[in-house]
C-alpha positions in Angstrom: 260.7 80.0 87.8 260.7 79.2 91.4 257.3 77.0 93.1 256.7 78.2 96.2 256.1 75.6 99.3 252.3 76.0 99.0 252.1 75.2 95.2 254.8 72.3 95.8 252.1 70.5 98.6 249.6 71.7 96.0 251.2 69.6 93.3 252.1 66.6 95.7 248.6 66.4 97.0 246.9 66.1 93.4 249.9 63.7 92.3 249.2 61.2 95.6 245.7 61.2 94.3 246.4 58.9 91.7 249.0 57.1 93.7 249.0 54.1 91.4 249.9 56.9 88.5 253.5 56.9 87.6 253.2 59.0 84.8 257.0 60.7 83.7 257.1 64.5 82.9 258.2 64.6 79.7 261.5 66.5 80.5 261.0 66.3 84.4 264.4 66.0 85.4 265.7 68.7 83.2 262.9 71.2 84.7 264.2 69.9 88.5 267.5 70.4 87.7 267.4 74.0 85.8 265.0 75.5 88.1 264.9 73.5 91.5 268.6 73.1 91.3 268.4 69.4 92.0 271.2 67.6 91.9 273.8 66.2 94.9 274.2 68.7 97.6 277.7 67.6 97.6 278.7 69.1 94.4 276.5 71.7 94.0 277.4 74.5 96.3 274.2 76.4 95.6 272.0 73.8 96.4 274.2 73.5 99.7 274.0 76.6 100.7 270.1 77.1 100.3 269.1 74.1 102.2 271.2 74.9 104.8 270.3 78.7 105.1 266.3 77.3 105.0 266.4 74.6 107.3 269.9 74.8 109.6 271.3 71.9 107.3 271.2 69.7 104.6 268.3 67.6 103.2 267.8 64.7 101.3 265.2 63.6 99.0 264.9 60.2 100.8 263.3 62.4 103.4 260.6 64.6 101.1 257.4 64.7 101.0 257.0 63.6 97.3 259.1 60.8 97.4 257.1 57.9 97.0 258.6 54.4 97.9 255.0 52.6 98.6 254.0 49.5 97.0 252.9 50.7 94.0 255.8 52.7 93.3 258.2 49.2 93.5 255.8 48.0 91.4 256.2 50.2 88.9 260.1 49.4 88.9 261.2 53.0 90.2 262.9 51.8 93.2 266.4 49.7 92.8 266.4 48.1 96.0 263.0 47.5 97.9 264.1 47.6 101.9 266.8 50.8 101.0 265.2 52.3 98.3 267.9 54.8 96.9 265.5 55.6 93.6 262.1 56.7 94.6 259.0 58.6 92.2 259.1 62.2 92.6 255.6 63.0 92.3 256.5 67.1 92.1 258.8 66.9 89.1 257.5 63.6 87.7 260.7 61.7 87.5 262.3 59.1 89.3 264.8 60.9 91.6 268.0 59.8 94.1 267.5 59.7 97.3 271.1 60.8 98.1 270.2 64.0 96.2 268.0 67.3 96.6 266.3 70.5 95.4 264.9 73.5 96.6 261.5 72.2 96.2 262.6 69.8 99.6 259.3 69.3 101.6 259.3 68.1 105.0 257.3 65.0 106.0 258.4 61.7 103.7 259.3 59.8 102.5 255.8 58.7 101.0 255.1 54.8 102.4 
């Protein structure tokens, strides 16, 4: 199952409703890895190769639209270290994801402050 861009701002603009809901996705992760390939760019050569075909090179969740590394996300204890978060809430999968990582449901315009 693929989520197209639309449904992905969809998704992120419903989750940022409720930004002070944290909420996990039961099996969250699982679903970004298996079908949003996320994961390091690094090692996965897929993942690589699709971000760099779609947008000339290779991006990170620190820099996504649904990563969320506002108050209320620290709060929540999702973020290691509060001035370079490297752990942020992803509000499209429902997890909390690396920022040093990335999936094919990357949108431009984050990180969420």
């Amino acid at each position: 199952m693929k989520i197209s861009r639309q449904q992905l701002r969809k998704i992120i603009a419903e989750a940022t409703k409720k930004a002070d809901s944290f909420k996990k996705v039961k099996g969250g992760k699982s679903k970004a890895i298996k079908n949003a390939k996320y994961g390091d760019p690094k090692k996965r050569k897929d993942l690589k190769e699709f971000l760099e075909d779609k947008f000339g090179k290779v991006k990170y969740c620190k820099t996504c639209a649904a990563y969320d590394i506002t108050d209320s996300a620290k709060k929540a204890g999702v973020t290691e270290d509060v001035k370079t978060p490297s752990f942020a809430f992803c509000h499209a999968f429902g997890f909390s994801c690396k920022g040093t990582n990335s999936c094919t449901g990357y949108t431009t315009g984050g990180p969420k402050r």
